[in-house]
TORKOL-4160 file (C-alpha; in steps of 0.2 Angstrom, whole numbers, padded with zeros to 4 digits, m for minus):
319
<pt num="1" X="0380" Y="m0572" Z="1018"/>
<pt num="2" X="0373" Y="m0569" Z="1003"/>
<pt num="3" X="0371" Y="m0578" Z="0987"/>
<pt num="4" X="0374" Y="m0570" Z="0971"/>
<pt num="5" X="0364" Y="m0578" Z="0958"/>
<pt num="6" X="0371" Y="m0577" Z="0940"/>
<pt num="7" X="0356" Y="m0572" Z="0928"/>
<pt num="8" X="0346" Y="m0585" Z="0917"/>
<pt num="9" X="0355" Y="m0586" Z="0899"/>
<pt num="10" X="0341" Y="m0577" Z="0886"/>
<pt num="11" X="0335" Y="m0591" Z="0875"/>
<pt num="12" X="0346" Y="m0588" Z="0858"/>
<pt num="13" X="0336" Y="m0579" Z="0844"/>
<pt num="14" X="0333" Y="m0591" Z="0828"/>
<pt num="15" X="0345" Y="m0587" Z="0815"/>
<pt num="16" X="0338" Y="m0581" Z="0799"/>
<pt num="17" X="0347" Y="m0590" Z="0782"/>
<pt num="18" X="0355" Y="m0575" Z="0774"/>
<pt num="19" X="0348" Y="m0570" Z="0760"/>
<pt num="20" X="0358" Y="m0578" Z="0746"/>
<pt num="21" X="0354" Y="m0594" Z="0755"/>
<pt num="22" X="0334" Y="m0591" Z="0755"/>
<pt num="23" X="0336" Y="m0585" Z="0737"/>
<pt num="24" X="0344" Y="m0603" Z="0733"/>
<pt num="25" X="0332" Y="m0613" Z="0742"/>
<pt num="26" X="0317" Y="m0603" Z="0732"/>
<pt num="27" X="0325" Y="m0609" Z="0716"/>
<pt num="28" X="0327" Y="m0624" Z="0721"/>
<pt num="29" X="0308" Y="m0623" Z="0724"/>
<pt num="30" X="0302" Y="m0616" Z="0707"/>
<pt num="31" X="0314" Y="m0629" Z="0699"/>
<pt num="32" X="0305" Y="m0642" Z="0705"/>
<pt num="33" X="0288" Y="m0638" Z="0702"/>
<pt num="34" X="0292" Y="m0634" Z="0685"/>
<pt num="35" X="0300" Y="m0649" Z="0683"/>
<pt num="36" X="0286" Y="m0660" Z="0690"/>
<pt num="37" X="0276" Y="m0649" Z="0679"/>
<pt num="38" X="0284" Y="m0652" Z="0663"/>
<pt num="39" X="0283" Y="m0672" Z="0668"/>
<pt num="40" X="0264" Y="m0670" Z="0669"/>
<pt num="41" X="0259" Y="m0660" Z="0657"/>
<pt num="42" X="0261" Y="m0672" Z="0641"/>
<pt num="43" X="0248" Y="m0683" Z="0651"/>
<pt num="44" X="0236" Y="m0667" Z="0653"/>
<pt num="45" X="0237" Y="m0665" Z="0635"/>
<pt num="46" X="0232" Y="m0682" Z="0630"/>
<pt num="47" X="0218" Y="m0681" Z="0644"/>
<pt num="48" X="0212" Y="m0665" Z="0638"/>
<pt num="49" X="0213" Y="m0668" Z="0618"/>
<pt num="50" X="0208" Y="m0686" Z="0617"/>
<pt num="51" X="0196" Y="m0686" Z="0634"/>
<pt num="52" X="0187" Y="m0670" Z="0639"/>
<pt num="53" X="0187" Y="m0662" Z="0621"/>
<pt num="54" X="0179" Y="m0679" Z="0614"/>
<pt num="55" X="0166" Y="m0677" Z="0628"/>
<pt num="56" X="0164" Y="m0659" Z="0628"/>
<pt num="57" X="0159" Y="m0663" Z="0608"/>
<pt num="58" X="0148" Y="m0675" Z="0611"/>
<pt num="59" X="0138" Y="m0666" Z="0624"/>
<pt num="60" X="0135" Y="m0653" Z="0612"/>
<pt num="61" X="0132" Y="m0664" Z="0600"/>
<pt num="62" X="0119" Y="m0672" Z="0611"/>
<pt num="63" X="0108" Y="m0657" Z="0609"/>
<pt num="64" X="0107" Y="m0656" Z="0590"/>
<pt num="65" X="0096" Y="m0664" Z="0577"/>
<pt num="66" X="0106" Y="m0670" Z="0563"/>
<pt num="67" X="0102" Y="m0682" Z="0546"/>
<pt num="68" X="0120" Y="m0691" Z="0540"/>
<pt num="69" X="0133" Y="m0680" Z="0543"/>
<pt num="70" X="0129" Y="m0666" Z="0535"/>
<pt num="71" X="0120" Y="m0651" Z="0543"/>
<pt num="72" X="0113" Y="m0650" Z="0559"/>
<pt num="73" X="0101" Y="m0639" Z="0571"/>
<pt num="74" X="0097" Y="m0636" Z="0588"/>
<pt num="75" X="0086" Y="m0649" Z="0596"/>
<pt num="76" X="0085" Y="m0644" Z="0613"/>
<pt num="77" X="0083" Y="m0659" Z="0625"/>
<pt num="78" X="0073" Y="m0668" Z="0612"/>
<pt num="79" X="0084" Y="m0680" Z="0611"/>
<pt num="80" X="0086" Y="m0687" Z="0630"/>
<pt num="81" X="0068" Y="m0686" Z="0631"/>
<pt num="82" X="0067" Y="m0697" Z="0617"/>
<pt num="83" X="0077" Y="m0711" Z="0624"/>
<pt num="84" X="0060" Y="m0713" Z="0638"/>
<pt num="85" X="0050" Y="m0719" Z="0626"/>
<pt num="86" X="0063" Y="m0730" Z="0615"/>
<pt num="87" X="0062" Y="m0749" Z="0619"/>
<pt num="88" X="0077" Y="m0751" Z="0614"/>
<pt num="89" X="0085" Y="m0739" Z="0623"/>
<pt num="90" X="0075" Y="m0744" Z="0638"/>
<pt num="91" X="0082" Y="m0764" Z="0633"/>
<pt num="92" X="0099" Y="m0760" Z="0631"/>
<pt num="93" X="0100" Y="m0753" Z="0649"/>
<pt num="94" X="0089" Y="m0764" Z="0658"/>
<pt num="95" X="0102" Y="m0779" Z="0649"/>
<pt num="96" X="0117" Y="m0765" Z="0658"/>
<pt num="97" X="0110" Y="m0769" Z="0674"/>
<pt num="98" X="0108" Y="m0787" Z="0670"/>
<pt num="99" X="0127" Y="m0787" Z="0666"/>
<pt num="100" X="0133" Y="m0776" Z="0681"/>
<pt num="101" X="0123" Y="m0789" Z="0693"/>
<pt num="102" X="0136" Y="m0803" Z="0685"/>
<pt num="103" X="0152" Y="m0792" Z="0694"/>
<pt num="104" X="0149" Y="m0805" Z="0709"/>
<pt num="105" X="0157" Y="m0817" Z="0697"/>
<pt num="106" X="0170" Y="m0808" Z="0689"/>
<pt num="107" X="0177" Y="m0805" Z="0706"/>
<pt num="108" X="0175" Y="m0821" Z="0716"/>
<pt num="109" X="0181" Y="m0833" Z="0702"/>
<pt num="110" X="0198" Y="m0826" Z="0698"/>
<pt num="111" X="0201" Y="m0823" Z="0718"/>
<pt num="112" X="0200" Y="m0842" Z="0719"/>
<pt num="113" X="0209" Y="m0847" Z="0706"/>
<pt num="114" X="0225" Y="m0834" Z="0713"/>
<pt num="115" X="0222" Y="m0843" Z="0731"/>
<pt num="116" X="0224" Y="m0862" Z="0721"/>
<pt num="117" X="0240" Y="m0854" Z="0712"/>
<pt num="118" X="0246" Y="m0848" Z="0726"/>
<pt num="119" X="0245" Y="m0860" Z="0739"/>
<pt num="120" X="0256" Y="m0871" Z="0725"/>
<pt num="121" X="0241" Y="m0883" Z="0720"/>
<pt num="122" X="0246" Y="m0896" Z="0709"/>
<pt num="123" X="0249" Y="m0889" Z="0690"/>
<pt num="124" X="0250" Y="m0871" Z="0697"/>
<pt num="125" X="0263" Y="m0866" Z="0686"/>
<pt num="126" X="0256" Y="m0871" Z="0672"/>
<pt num="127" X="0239" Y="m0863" Z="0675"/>
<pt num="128" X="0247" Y="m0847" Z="0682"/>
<pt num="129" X="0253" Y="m0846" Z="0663"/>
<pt num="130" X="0238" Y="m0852" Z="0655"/>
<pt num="131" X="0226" Y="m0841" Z="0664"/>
<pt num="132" X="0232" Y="m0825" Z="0659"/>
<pt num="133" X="0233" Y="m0832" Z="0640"/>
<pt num="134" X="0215" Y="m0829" Z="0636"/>
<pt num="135" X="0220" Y="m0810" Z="0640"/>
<pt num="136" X="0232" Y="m0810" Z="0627"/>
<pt num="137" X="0221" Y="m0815" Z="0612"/>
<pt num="138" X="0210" Y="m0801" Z="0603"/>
<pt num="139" X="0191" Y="m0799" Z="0609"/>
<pt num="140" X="0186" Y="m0801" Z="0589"/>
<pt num="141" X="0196" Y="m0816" Z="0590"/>
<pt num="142" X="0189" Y="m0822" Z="0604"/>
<pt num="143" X="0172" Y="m0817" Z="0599"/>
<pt num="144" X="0176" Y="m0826" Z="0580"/>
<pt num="145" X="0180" Y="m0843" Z="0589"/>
<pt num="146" X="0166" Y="m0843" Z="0603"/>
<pt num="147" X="0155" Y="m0839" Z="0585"/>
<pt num="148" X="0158" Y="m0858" Z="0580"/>
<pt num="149" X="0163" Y="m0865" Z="0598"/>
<pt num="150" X="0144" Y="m0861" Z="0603"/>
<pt num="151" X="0135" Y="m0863" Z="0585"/>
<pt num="152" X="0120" Y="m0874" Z="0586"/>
<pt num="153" X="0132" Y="m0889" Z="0579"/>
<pt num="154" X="0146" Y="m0885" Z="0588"/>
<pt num="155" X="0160" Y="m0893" Z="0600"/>
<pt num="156" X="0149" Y="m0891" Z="0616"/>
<pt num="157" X="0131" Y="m0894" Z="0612"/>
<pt num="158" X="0139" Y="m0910" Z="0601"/>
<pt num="159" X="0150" Y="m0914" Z="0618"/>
<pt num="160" X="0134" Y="m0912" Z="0627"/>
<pt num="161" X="0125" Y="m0924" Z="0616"/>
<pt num="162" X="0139" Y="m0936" Z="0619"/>
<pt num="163" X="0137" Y="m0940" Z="0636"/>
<pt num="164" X="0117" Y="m0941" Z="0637"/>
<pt num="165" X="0112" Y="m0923" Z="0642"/>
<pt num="166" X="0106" Y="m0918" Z="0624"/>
<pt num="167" X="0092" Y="m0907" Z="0634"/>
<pt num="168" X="0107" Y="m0894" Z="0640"/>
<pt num="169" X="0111" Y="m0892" Z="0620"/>
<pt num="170" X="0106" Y="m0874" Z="0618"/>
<pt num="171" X="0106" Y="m0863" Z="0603"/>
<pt num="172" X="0116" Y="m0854" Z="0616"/>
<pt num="173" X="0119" Y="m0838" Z="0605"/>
<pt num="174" X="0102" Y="m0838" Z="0598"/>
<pt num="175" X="0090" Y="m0840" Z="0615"/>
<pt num="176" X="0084" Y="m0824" Z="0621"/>
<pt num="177" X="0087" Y="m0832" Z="0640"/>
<pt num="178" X="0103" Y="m0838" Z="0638"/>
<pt num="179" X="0111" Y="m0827" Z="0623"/>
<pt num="180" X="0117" Y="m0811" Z="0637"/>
<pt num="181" X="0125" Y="m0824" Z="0650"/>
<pt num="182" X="0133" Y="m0835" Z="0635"/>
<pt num="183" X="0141" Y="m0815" Z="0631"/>
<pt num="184" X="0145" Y="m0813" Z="0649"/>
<pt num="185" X="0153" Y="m0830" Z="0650"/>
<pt num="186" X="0165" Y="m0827" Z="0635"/>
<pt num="187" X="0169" Y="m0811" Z="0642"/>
<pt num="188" X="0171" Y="m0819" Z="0658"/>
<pt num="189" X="0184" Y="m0830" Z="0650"/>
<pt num="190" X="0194" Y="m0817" Z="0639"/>
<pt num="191" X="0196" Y="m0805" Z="0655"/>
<pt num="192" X="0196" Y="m0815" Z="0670"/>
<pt num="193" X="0217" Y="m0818" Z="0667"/>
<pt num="194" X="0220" Y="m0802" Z="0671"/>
<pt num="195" X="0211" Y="m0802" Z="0689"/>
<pt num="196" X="0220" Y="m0819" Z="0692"/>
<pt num="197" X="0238" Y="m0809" Z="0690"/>
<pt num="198" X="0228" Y="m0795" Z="0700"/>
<pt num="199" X="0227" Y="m0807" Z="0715"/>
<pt num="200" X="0242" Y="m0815" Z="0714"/>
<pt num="201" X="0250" Y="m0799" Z="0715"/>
<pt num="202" X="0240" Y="m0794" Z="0733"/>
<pt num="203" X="0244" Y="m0810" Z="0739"/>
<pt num="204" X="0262" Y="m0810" Z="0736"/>
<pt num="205" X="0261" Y="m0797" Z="0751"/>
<pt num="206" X="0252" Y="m0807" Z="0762"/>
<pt num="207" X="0265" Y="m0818" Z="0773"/>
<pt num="208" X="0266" Y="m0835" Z="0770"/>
<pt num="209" X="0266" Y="m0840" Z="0791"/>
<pt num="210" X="0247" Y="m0832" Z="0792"/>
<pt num="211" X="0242" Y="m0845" Z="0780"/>
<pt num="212" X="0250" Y="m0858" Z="0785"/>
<pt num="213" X="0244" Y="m0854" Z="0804"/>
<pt num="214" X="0227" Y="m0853" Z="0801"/>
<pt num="215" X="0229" Y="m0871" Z="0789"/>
<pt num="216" X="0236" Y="m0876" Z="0806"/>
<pt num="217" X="0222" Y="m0872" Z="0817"/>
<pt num="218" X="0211" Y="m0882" Z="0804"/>
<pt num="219" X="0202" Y="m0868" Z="0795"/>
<pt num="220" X="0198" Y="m0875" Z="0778"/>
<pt num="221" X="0200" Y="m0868" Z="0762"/>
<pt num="222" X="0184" Y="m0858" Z="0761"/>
<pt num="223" X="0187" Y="m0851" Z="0779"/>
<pt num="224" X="0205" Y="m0847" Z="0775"/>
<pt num="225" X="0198" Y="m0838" Z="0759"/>
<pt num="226" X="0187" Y="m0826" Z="0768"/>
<pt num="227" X="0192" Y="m0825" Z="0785"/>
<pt num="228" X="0211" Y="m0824" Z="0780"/>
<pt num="229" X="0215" Y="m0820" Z="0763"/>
<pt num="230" X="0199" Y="m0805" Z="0759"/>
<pt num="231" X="0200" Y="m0798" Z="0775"/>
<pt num="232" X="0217" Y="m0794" Z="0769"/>
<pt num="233" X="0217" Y="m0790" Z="0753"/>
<pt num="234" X="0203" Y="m0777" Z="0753"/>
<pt num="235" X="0213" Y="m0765" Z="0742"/>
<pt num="236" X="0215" Y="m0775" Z="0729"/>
<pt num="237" X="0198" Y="m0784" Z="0729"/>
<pt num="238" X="0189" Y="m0767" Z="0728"/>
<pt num="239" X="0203" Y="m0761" Z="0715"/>
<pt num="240" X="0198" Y="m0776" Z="0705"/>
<pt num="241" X="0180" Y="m0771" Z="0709"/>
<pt num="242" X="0180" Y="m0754" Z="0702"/>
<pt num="243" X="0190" Y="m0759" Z="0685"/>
<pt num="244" X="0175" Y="m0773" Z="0683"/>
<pt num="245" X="0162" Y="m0761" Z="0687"/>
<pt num="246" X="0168" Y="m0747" Z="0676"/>
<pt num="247" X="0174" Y="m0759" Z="0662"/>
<pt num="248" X="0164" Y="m0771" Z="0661"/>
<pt num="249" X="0151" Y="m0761" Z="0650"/>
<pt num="250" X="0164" Y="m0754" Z="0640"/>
<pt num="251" X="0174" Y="m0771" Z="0636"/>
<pt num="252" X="0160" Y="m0779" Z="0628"/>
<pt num="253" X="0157" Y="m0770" Z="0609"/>
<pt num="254" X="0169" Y="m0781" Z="0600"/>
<pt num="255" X="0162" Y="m0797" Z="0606"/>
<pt num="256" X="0143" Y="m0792" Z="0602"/>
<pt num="257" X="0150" Y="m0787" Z="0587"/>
<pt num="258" X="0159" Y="m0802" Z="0583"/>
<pt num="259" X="0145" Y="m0817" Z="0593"/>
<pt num="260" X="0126" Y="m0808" Z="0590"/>
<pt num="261" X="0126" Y="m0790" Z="0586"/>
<pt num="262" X="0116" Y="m0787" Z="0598"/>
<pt num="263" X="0101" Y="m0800" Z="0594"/>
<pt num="264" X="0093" Y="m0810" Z="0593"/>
<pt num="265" X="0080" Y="m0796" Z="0595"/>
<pt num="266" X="0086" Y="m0785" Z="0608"/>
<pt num="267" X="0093" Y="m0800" Z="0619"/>
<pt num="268" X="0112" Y="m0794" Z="0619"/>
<pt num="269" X="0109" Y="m0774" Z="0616"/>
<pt num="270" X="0118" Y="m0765" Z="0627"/>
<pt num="271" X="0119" Y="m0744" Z="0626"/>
<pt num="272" X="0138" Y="m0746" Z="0620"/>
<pt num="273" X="0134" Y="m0756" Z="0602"/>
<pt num="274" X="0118" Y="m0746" Z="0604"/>
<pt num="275" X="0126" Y="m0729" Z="0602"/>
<pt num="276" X="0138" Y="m0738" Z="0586"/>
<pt num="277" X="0124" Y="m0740" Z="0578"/>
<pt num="278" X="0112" Y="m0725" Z="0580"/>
<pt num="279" X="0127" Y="m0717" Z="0575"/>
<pt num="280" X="0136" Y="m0725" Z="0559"/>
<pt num="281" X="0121" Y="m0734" Z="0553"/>
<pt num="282" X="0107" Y="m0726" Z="0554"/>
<pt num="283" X="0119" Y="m0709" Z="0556"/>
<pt num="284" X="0108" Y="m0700" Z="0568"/>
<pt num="285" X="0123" Y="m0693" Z="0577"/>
<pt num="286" X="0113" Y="m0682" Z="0588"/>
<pt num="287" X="0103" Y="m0695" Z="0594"/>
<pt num="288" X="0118" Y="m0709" Z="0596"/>
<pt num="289" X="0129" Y="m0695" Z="0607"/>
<pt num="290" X="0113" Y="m0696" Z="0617"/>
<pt num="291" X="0113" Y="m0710" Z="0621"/>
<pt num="292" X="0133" Y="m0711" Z="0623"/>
<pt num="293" X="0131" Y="m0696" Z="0635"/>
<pt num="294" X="0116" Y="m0708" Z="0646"/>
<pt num="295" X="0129" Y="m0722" Z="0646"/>
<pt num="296" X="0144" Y="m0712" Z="0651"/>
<pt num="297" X="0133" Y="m0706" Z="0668"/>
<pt num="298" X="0128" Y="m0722" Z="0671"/>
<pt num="299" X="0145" Y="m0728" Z="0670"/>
<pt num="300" X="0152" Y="m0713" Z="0679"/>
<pt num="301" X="0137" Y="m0717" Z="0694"/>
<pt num="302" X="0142" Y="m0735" Z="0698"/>
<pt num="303" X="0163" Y="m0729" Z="0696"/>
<pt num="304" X="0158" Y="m0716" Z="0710"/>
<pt num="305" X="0150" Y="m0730" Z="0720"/>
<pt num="306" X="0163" Y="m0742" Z="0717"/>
<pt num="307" X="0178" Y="m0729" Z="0720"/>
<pt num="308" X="0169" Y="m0724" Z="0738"/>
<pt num="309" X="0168" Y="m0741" Z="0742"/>
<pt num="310" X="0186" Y="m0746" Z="0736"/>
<pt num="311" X="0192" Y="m0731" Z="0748"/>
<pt num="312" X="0183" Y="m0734" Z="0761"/>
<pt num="313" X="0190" Y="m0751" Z="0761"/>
<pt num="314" X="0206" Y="m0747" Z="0757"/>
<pt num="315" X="0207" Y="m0737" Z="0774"/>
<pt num="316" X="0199" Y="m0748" Z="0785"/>
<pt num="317" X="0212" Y="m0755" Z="0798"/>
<pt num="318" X="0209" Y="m0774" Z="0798"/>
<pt num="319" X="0204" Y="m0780" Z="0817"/>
């Protein structure tokens, strides 16, 4: 007997959208992208007139010799080779460096205050208000009030003097040892809210029964901070690490201005007030875009560092 066997079905060719169809679904295409387009373009411009062109300028402007702001000629790269045998140049980035070895601080301190806010210690609400106050208030008005806070005869050194330590009275402004930290420290103050509400943010994403597991298996505060809470919130602590790196040399003009101006001697010059006033005081532009130029690649090396880092960080899968 034999056995017919029907023959195996051919697989059924892909249907091809007509064409109005595909015509349609390319519209729909371009319509998007030029829609996203037009949504992105207003930033472009702003990024291009008030960010590249700027920079673009004052790298050429880098390369010219020029008295006031009149004429100008070429100068080659008489100007960068200049800033070598500056002091003050030399100063004002040795005190940079000085500065960036103070981000340790600017990051620890307002993590620890968001862990005590967090975890509801006592006053929390009011200090999770309070905190981000300082933020608020205008660095020249900030700088204006630390002025007569710290003065020789001031609230501190007269506090101080109160209760028996008249030795740690400091002419805190006027000290070329303590003149920079006193700066970073009222920098440290006027910014540090923002990094509190930074953190509180991260760990409103961390779930409440971790914490409270690890209280339960008797890790203290400390060990909880940096067994629990850092290893998961490393996006945010290297988010807040790249804003402090990249900002915290471009933050602090108004408040040299306003607390020392840059004295006494070269104590608190950084290459920001630096280039303000090679540029619109003693108006040696060329020379003052130099120097602006140096600062913005040594800004631009440690935000490259920092912005590795943060990635890096920011991808690595928690054990």
């Amino acid at each position: 007997m034999s056995i017919s066997t029907a023959p195996a079905a051919e697989p059924a060719a892909a249907t091809t959208p007509p064409a109005p169809v595909r015509r349609t679904r390319r519209f729909r295409h371009a319509r998007e992208w030029w829609l996203g387009a037009l949504l992105v373009l207003p930033a472009l411009a702003l990024a291009f007139t008030f960010k590249l062109v700027p920079l673009v300028r004052g790298v050429t402007t880098s390369f010219e010799s020029s008295s006031g702001f009149g004429d100008s000629s070429f100068a080659g790269f008489d100007n960068y080779t200049r800033m070598f045998d500056d002091p003050m140049v030399l100063a004002s980035f040795r005190n940079a460096l000085l500065v960036v070895a103070t981000l340790p601080v600017w990051i620890v301190v307002p993590l620890v205050l968001a862990v005590l806010i967090h975890q509801r210690a006592p006053g929390w609400k009011f200090f999770r208000a309070v905190y981000f106050i300082p933020y608020t208030i205008a660095p020249i008005v900030v700088g204006i009030m630390f002025r007569q806070i710290l003065a020789p005869d001031g609230p501190i050194n007269a506090l101080l003097r109160t209760v028996g330590l008249e030795p740690l009275a400091l002419e805190w402004l006027n000290g070329r040892n303590s003149a920079l930290f006193s700066l970073v420290a009222v920098a440290l103050w006027s910014f540090f809210g923002l990094g509190v509400m930074t953190y509180l943010a991260g760990l409103a994403t961390i779930p409440d029964e971790v914490l409270e597991a690890a209280y339960l298996d008797g890790a203290g505060f400390w060990r909880r901070l940096f067994s629990v809470v850092v290893p998961m919130l490393r996006p945010t602590v290297a988010y807040w690490s790249v804003l402090c790196a990249s900002g915290v040399l471009i933050w602090l003009f108004p408040l040299i201005y306003a607390l020392t101006q840059g004295g006494p001697g070269d104590a608190t010059m950084l290459p920001e007030y630096l280039v303000f006033l090679t540029t619109f005081q003693f108006l040696d532009r060329g020379y003052g875009s130099a120097i602006g130029i140096a600062l913005f690649v040594f800004v631009a090396l440690i935000s490259v560092f920092s912005v590795r880092h943060m990635f890096k960080e920011g991808t690595r899968k928690p054990r």
